[in-house]
DRENDO-1510 file (C-alpha; in Angstrom, 1 decimal, always signed):
<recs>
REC; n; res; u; v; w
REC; 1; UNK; +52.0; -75.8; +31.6 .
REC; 2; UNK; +50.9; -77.0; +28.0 .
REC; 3; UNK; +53.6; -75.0; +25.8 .
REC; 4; UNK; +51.5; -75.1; +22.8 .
REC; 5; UNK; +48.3; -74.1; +24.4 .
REC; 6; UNK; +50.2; -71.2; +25.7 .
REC; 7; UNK; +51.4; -70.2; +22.4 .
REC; 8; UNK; +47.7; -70.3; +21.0 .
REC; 9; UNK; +46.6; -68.3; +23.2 .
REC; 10; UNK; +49.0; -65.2; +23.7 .
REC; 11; UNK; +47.3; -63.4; +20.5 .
REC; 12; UNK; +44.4; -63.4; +22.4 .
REC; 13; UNK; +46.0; -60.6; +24.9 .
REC; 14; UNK; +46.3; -58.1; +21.8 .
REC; 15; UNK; +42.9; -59.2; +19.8 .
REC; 16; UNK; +40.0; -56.3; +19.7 .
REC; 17; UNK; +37.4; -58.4; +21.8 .
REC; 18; UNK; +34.6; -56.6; +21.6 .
REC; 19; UNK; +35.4; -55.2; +18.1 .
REC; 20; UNK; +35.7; -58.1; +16.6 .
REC; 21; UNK; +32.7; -59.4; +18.3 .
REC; 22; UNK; +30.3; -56.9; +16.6 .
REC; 23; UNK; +31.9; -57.4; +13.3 .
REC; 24; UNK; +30.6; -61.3; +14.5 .
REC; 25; UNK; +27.1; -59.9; +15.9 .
REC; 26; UNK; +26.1; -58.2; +12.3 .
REC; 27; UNK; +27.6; -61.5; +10.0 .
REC; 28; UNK; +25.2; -63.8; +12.4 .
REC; 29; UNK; +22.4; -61.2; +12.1 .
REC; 30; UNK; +22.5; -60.6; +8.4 .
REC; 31; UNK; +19.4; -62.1; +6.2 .
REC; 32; UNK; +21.3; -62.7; +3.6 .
REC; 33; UNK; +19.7; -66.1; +2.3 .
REC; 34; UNK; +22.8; -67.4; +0.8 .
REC; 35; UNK; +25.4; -66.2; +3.6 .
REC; 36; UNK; +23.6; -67.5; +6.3 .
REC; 37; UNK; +22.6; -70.8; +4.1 .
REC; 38; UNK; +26.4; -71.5; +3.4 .
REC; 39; UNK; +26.9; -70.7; +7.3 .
REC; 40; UNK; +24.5; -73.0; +8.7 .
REC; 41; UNK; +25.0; -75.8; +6.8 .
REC; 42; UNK; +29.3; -75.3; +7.4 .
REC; 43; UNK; +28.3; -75.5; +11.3 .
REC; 44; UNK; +26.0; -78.8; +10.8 .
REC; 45; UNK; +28.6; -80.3; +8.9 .
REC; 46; UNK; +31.4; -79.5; +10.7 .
REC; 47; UNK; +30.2; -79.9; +14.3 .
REC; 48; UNK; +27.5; -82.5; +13.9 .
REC; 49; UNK; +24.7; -80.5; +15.3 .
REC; 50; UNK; +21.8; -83.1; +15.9 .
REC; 51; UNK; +19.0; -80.8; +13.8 .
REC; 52; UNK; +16.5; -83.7; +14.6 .
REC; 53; UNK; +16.0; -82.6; +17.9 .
REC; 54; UNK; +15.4; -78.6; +16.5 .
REC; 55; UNK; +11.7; -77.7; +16.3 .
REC; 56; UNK; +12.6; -76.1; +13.1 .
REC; 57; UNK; +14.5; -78.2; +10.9 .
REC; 58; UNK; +14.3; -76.5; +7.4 .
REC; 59; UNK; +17.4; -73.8; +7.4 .
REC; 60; UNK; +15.8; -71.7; +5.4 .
REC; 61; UNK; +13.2; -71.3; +7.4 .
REC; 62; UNK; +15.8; -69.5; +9.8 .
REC; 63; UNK; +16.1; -65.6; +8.5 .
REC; 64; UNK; +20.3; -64.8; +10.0 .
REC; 65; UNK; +22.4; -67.6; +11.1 .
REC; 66; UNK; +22.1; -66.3; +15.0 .
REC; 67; UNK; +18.0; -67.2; +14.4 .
REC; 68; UNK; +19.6; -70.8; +13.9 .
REC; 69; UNK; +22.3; -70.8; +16.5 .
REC; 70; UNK; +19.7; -69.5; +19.4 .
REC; 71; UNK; +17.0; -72.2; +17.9 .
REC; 72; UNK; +14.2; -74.1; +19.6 .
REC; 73; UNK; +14.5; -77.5; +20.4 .
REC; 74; UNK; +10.8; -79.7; +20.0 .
REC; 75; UNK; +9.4; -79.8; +23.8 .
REC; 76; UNK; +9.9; -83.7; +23.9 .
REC; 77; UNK; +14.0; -83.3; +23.0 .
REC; 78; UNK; +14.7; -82.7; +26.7 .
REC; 79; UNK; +12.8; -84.1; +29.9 .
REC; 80; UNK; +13.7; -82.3; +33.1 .
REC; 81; UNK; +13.4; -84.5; +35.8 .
REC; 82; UNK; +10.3; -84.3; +38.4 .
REC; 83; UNK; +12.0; -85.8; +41.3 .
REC; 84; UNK; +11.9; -83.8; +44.8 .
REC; 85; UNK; +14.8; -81.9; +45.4 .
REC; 86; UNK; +16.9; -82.7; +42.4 .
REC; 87; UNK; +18.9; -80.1; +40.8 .
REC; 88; UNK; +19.4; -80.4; +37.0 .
REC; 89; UNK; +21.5; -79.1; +34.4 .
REC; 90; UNK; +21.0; -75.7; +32.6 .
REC; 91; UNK; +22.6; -76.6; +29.6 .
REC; 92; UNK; +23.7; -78.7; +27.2 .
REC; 93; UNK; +27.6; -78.8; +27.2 .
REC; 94; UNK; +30.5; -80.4; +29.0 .
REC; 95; UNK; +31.4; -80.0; +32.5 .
REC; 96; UNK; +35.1; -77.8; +32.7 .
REC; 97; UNK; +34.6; -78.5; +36.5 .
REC; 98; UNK; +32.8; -78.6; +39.4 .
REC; 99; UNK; +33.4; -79.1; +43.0 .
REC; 100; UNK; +33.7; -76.9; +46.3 .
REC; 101; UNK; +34.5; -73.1; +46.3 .
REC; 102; UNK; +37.0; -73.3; +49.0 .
REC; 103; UNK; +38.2; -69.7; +51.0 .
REC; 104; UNK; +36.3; -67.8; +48.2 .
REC; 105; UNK; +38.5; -69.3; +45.4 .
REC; 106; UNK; +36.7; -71.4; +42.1 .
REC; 107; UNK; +38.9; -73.7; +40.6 .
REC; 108; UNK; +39.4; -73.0; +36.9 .
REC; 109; UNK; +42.6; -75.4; +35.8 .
REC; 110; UNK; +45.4; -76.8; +37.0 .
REC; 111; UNK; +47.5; -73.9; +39.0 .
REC; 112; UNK; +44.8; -71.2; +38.3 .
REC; 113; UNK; +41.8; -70.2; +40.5 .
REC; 114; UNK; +39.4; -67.3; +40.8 .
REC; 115; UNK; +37.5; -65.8; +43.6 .
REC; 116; UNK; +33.7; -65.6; +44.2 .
REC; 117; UNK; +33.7; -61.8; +44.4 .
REC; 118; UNK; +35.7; -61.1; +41.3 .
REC; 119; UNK; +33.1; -63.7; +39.6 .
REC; 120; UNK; +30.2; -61.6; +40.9 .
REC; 121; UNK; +31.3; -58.1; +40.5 .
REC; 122; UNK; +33.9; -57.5; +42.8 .
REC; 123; UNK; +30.9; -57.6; +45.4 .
REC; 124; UNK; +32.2; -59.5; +49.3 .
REC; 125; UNK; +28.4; -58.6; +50.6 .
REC; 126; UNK; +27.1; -60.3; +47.1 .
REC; 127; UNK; +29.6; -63.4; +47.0 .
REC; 128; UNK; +28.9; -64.2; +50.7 .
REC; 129; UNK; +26.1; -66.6; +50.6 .
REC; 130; UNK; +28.2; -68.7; +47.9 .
REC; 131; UNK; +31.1; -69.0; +51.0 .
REC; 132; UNK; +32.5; -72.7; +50.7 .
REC; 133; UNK; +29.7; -74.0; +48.6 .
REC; 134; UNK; +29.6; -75.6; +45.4 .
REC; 135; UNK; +30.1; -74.4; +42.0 .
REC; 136; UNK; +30.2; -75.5; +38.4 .
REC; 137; UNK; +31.3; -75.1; +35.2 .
REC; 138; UNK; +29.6; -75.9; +32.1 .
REC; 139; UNK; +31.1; -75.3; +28.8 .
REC; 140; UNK; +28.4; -74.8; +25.4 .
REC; 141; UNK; +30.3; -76.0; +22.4 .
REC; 142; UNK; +28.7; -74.8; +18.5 .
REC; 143; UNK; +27.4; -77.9; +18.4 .
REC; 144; UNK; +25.0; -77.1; +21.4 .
REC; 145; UNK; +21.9; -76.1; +22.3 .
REC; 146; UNK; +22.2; -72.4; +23.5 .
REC; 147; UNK; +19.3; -71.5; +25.5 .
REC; 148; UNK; +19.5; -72.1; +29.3 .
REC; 149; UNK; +17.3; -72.8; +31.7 .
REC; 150; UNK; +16.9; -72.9; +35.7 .
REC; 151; UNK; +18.2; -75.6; +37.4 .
REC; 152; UNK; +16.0; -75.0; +40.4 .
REC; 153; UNK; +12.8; -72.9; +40.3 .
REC; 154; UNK; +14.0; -69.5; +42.0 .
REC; 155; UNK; +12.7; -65.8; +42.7 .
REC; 156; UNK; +15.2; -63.1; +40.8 .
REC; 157; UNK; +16.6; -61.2; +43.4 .
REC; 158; UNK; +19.5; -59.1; +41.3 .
REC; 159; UNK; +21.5; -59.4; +38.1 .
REC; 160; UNK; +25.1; -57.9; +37.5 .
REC; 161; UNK; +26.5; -56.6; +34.1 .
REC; 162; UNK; +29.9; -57.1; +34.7 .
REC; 163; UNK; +32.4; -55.3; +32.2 .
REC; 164; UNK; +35.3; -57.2; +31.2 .
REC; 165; UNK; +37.2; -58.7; +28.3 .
REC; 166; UNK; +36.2; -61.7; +25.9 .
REC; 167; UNK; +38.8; -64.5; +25.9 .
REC; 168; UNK; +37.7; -67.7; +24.3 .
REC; 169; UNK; +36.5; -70.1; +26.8 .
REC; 170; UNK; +38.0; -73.4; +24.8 .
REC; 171; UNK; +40.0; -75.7; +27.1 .
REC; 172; UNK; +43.3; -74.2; +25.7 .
REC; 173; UNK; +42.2; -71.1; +26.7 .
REC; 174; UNK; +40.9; -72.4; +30.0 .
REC; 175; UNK; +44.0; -73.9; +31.2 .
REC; 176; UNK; +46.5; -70.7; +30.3 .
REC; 177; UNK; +44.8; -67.4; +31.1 .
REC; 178; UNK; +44.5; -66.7; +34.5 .
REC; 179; UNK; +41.2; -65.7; +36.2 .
REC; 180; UNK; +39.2; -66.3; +32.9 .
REC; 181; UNK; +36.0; -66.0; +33.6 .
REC; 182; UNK; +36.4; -63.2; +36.5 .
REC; 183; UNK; +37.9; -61.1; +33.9 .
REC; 184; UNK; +35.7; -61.7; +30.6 .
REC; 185; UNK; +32.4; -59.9; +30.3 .
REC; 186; UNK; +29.7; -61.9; +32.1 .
REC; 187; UNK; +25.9; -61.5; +33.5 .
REC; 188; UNK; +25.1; -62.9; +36.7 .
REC; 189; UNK; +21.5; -63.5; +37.6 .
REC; 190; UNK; +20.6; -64.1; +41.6 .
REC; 191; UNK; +18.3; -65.9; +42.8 .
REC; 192; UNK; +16.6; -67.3; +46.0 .
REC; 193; UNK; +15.5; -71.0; +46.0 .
REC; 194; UNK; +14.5; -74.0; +48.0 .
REC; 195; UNK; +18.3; -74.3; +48.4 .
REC; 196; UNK; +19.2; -70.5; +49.1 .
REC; 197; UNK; +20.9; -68.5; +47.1 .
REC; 198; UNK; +21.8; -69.8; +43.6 .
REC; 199; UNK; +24.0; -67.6; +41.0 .
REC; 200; UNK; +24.0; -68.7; +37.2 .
REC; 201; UNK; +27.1; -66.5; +35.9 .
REC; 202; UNK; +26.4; -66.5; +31.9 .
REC; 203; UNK; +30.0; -65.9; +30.3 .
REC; 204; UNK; +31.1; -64.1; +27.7 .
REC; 205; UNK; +33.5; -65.1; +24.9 .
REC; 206; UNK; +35.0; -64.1; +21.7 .
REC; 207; UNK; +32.5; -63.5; +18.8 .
REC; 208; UNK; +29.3; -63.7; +21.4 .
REC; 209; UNK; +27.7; -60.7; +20.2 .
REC; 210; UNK; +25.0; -60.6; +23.2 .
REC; 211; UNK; +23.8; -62.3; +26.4 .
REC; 212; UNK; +20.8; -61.8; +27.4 .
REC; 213; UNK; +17.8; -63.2; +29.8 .
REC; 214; UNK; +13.8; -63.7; +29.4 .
REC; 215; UNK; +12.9; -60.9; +31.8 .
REC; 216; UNK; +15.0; -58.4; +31.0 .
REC; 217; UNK; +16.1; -58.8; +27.2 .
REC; 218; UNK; +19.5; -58.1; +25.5 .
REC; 219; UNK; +21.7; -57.3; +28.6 .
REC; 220; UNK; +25.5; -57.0; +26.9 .
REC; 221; UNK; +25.5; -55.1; +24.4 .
REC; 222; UNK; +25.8; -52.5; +25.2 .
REC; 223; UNK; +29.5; -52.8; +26.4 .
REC; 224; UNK; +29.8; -51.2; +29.7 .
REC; 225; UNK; +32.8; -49.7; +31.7 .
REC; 226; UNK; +31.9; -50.3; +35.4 .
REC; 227; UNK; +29.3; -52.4; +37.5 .
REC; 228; UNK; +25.7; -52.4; +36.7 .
REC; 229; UNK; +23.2; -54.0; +38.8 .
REC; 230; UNK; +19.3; -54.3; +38.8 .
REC; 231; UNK; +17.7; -55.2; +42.4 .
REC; 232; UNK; +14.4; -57.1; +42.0 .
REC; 233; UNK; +12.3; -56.3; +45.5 .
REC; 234; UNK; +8.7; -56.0; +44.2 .
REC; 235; UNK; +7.4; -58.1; +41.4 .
REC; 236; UNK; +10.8; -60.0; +41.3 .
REC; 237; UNK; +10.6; -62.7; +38.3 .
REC; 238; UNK; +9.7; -65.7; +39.4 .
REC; 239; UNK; +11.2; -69.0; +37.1 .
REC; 240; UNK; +10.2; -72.3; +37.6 .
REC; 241; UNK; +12.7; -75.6; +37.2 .
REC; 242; UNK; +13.4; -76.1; +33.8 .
REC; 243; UNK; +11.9; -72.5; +32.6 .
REC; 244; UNK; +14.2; -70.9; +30.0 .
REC; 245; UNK; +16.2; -68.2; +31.5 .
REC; 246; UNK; +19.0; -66.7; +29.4 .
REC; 247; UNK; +20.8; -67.2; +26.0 .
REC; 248; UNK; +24.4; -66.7; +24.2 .
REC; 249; UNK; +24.2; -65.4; +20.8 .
REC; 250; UNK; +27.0; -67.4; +19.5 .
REC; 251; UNK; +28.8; -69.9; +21.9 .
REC; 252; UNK; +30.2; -69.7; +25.8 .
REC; 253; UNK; +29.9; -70.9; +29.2 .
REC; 254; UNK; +27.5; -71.0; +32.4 .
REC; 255; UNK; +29.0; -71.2; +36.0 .
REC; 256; UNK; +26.5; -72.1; +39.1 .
REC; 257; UNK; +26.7; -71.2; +42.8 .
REC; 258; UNK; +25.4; -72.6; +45.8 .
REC; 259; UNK; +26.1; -72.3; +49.2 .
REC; 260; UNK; +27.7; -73.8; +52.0 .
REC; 261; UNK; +25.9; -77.5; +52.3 .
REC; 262; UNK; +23.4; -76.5; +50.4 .
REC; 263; UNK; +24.0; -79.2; +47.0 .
REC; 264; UNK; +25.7; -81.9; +46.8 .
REC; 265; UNK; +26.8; -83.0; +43.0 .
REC; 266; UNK; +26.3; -86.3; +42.0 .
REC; 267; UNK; +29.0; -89.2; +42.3 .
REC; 268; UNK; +30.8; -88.7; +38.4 .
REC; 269; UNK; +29.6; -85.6; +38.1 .
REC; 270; UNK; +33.2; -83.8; +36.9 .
REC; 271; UNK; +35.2; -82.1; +34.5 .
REC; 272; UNK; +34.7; -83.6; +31.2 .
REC; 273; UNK; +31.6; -85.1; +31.6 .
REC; 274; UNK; +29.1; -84.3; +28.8 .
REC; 275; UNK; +25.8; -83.6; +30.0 .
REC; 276; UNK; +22.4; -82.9; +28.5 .
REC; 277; UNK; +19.7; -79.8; +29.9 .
REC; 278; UNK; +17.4; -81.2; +32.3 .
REC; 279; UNK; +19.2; -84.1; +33.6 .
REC; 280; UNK; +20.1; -84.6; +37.1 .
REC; 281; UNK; +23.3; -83.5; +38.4 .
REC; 282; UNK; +23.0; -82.5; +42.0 .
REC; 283; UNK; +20.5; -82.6; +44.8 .
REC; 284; UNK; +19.8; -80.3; +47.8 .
REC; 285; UNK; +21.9; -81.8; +50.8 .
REC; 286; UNK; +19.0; -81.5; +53.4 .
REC; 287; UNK; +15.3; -81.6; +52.2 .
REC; 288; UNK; +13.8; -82.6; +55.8 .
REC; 289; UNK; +15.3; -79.0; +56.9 .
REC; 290; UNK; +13.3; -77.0; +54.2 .
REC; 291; UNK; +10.5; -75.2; +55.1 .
REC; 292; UNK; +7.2; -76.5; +54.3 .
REC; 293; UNK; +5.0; -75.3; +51.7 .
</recs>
């Protein structure tokens, strides 16, 4: 264990998450020209955000700093592939790992795990279909895009507000608090595909004042005590491959499910890896066994 990481992280266990996190949601909100002027250009500057690639490029065309951080990119910045079967990223980020959810437990960092049903709720009927699949990671820096988007088109069949607390999700963090991100505040949206069930888990974090999705809005806040879950059965959402889904306000991390020989992730596709939304990163194991359509 990483002694100094440790000792970062230990003031984390008495910090006022969520209090400090709406002190953060009404900084990134306010319209104050010259805060959120000074803001945005101190995050350009200091994390090299690529504004090229933004469909808006003038900051002050961008009315609170969370208008900038949540911002468009121009449709030609990303492609997302066309190729049958491929399963693509949902983010822009760096992989914190990926690989096979083995007797219900997701690898986290060296020496800690979590299970599928503390990820999803605390739910064994809801983490079944994920039984030794796959799973990953994907960790949004600052410097990122923060919009995500499907990485298979899928049907919404249920989403989960699951209460919790809001470590950061930095690799320090990462690799000293156990169970991370089955005990931080999360959303997980489910969804049936081509390759079953798929589960995108949107994370929450210190300072990320909301998550929310396309169909349903702002999901957290409000903060919640217990459980809450919305069952789609008629006129479930449907969102194609690529199709925006969800967004942090402020920074944080995406986990993916599949089940049992469902996806297979491609050959270098592991922790640390940068990747970019849209490109390929898996494919379904089995096409010739889909049904036809």
């Amino acid at each position: 264990m990483n002694i100094k990481e440790t000792l970062t992280t230990l003031p984390q266990y008495i910090l006022p998450h969520h209090a400090l996190s709406r002190m953060m949601a009404r900084l990134t909100h306010s319209e104050n020209k010259v805060w959120k002027n000074l803001f945005i250009k101190q995050i350009i500057r200091h994390y090299g955000v690529n504004m090229g690639e933004a469909l808006v490029t003038d900051i002050n065309a961008y009315k609170s700093f969370n208008h900038f951080f949540t911002r468009q990119l121009r449709p030609d910045a990303r492609l997302f592939s066309s190729e049958k079967h491929a399963v693509v990223s949902p983010a822009d980020g760096a992989v914190s790992q990926a690989g096979a959810i083995t007797d219900g437990q997701i690898f986290q960092a060296k020496g800690k795990s979590f299970s599928a049903v503390d990820l999803l709720g605390g739910s064994a009927e809801r983490a079944e279909p994920f039984s030794n699949g796959v799973f990953t990671t994907i960790y949004l820096s600052p410097k990122d895009y923060h919009r995500l988007h499907m990485p298979l088109t899928g049907t919404l069949r249920e989403m989960v507000h699951i209460p919790g607390r809001l470590f950061s999700v930095n690799t320090a963090t990462t690799n000293s608090v156990p169970g991370l991100f089955a005990r931080n505040e999360r959303v997980a949206a489910i969804f049936d595909t081509e390759a079953g069930s798929m589960a995108l888990v949107l994370v929450g974090a210190i300072f990320v004042s909301s998550i929310e999705t396309v169909w349903h809005g702002v999901v957290s806040p409000p903060t919640i005590t217990a459980v809450k879950s919305w069952k789609y059965r008629e006129n479930a959402p449907v969102l194609k491959l690529g199709e925006e889904m969800g967004r942090f306000n402020m920074g944080s991390t995406i986990i993916v499910l599949f089940g049992k020989d469902k996806v297979q992730w491609n050959e270098g596709f592991q922790a640390e890896k940068l990747v970019r939304l849209g490109e390929i990163i898996g494919g379904i194991t089995d096409p010739g066994a889909l049904p036809q359509k």
